[in-house]
MARRO-205822 format. One record per atom (N, C-alpha, C): atom name; z, y negated, x negated. Coordinates in steps of 0.001 Angstrom, whole numbers. Example, Ala and Ser with C-alpha at 12.3 -4.5 7.8 and 13.67 -1.06 7.14 Angstrom:
+--------+---------+---------+---------+
| tortor |       Z |       Y |       X |
+--------+---------+---------+---------+
|      N |    7800 |    5690 |  -13190 |
|     CA |    7800 |    4500 |  -12300 |
|      C |    7800 |    3300 |  -13200 |
|      N |    7080 |    2250 |  -12850 |
|     CA |    7140 |    1060 |  -13670 |
|      C |    7870 |     -30 |  -12900 |
+--------+---------+---------+---------+
***
This chain:
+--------+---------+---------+---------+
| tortor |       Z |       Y |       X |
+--------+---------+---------+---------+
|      N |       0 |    1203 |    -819 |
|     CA |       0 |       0 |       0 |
|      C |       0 |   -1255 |    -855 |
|      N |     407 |    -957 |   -1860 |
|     CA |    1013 |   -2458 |   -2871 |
|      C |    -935 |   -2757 |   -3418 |
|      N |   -1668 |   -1920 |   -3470 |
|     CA |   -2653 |   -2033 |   -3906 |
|      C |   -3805 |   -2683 |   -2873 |
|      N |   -3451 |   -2291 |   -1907 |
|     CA |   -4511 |   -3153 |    -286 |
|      C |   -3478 |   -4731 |    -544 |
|      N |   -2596 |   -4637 |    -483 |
|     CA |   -2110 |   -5824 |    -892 |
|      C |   -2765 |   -6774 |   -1962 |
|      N |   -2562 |   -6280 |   -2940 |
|     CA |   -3275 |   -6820 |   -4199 |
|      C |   -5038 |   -7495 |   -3900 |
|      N |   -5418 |   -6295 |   -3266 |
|     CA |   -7016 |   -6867 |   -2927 |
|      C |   -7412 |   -7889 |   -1751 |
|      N |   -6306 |   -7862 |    -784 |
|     CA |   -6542 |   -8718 |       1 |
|      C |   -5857 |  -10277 |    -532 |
|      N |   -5362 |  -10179 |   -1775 |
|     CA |   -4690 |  -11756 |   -1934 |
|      C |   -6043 |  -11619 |   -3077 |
|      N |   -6735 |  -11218 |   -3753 |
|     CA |   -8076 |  -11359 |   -4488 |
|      C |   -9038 |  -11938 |   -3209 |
|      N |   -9178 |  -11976 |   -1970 |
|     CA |   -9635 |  -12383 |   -1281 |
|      C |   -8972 |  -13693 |    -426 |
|      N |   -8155 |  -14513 |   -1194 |
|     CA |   -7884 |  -15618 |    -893 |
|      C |   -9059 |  -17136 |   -1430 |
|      N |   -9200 |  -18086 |    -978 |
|     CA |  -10385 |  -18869 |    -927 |
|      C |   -9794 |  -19619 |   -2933 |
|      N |   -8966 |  -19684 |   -3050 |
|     CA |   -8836 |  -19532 |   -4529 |
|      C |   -8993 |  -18751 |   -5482 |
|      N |   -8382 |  -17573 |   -5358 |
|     CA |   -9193 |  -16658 |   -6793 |
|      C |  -10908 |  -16146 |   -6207 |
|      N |  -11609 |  -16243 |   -4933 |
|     CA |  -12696 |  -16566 |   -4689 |
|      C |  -13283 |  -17720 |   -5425 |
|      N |  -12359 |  -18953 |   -5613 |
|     CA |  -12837 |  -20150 |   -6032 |
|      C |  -12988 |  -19957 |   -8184 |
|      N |  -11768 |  -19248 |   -8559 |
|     CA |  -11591 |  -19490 |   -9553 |
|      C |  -12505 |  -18325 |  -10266 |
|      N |  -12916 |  -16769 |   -9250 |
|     CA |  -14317 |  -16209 |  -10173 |
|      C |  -15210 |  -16438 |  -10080 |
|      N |  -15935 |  -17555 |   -9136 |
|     CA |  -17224 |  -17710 |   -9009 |
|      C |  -17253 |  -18809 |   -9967 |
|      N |  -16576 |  -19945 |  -10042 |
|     CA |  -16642 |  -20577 |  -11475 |
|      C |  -16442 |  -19635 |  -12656 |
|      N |  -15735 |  -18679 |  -13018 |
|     CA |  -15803 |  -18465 |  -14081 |
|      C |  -16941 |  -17749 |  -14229 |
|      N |  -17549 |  -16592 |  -13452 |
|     CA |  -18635 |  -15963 |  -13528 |
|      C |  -20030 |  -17428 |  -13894 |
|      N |  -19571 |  -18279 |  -12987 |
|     CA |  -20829 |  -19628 |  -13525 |
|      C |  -20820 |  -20201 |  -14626 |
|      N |  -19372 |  -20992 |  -15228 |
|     CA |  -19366 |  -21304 |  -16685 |
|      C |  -19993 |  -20350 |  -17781 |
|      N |  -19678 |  -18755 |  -17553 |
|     CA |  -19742 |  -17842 |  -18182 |
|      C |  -21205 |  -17551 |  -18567 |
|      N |  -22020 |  -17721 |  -17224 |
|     CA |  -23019 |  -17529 |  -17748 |
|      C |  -24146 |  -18915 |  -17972 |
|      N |  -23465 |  -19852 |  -17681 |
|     CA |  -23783 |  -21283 |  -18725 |
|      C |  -23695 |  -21089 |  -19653 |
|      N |  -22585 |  -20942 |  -20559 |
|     CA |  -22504 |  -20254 |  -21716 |
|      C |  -23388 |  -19433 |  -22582 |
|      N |  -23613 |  -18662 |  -21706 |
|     CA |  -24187 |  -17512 |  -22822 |
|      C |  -25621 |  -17781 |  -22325 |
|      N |  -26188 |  -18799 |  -21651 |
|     CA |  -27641 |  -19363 |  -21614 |
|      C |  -27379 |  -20482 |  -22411 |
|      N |  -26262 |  -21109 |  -23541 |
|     CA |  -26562 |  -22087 |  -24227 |
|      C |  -26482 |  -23384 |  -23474 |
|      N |  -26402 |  -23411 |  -22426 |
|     CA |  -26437 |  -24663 |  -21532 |
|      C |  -25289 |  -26105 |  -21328 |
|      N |  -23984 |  -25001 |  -21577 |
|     CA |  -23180 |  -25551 |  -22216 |
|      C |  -22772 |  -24655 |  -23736 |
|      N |  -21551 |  -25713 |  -24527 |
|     CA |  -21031 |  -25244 |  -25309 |
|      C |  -19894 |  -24311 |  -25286 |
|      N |  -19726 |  -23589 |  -26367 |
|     CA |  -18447 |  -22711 |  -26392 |
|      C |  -16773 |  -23246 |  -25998 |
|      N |  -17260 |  -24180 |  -26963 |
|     CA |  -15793 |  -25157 |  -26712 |
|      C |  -16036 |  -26142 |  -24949 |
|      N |  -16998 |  -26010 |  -24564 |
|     CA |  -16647 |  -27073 |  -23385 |
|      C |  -16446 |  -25884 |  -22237 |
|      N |  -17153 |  -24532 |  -22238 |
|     CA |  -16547 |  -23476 |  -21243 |
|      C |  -15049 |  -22875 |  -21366 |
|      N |  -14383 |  -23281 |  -22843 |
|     CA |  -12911 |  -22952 |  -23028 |
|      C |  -12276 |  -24504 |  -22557 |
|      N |  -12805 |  -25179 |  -22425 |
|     CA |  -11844 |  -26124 |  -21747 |
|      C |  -11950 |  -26104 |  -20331 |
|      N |  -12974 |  -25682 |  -19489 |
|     CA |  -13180 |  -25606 |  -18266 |
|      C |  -12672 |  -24103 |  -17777 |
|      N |  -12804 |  -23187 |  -18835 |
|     CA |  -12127 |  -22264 |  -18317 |
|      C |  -10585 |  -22005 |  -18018 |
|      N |   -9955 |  -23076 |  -19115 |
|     CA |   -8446 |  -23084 |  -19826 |
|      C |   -8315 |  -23858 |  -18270 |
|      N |   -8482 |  -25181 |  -17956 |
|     CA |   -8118 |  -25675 |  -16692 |
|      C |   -8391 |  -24796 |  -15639 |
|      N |   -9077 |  -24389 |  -15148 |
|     CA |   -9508 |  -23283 |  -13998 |
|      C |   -8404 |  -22108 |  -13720 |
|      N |   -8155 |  -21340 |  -15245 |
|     CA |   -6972 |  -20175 |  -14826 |
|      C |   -5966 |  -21196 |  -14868 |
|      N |   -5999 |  -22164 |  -15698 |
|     CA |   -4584 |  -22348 |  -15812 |
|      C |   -4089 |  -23187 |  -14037 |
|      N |   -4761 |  -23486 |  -13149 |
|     CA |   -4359 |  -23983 |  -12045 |
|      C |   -4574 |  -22809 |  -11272 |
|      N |   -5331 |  -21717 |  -11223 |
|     CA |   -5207 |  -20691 |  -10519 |
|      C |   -3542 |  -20326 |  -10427 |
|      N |   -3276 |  -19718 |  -11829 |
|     CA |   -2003 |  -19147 |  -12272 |
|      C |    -956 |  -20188 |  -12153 |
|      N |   -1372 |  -21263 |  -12668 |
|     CA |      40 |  -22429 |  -12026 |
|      C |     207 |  -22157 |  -10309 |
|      N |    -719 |  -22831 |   -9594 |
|     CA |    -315 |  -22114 |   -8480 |
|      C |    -143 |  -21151 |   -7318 |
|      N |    -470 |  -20090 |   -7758 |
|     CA |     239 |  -18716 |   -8172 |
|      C |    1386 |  -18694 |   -8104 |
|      N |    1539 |  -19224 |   -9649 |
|     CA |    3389 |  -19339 |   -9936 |
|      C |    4281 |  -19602 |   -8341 |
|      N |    4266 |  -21098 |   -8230 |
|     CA |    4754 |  -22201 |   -7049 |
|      C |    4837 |  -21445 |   -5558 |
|      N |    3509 |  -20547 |   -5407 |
|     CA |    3520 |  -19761 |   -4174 |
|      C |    5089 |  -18790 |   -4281 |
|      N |    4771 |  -18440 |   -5476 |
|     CA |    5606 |  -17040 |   -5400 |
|      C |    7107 |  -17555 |   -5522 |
|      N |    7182 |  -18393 |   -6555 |
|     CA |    8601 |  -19264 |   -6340 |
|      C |    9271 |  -20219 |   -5066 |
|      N |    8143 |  -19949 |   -4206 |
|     CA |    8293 |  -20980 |   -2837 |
|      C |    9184 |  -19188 |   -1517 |
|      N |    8651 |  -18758 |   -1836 |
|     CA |    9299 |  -17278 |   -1238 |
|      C |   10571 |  -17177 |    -821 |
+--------+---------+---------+---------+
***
């Protein structure tokens, strides 16, 4: 059960939000379109507000 759990909060409109950017930076990236260093800063902000609030949800409980 803990696992239907797990997949249905992967289907929240945020980590929806936060792999379709990363799947997009990602493959900006590796078409050269952007740089290495500018997809680690867009990526570094992206998880890091996923997982920040993440955090806040779970501490709001």
């Amino acid at each position: 059960m803990d696992l239907k759990k797990r997949f249905a909060n992967l289907l929240t409109v945020k980590s929806i939000v936060t792999v379709t950017l990363t799947a997009v930076f990602s493959a900006l990236a590796l078409r050269g379109t952007i740089s290495g260093s500018e997809f680690l800063t867009i990526f570094t902000v992206v998880i890091g507000f996923y997982f920040g609030t993440q955090r806040v949800s779970e501490d709001g409980k």
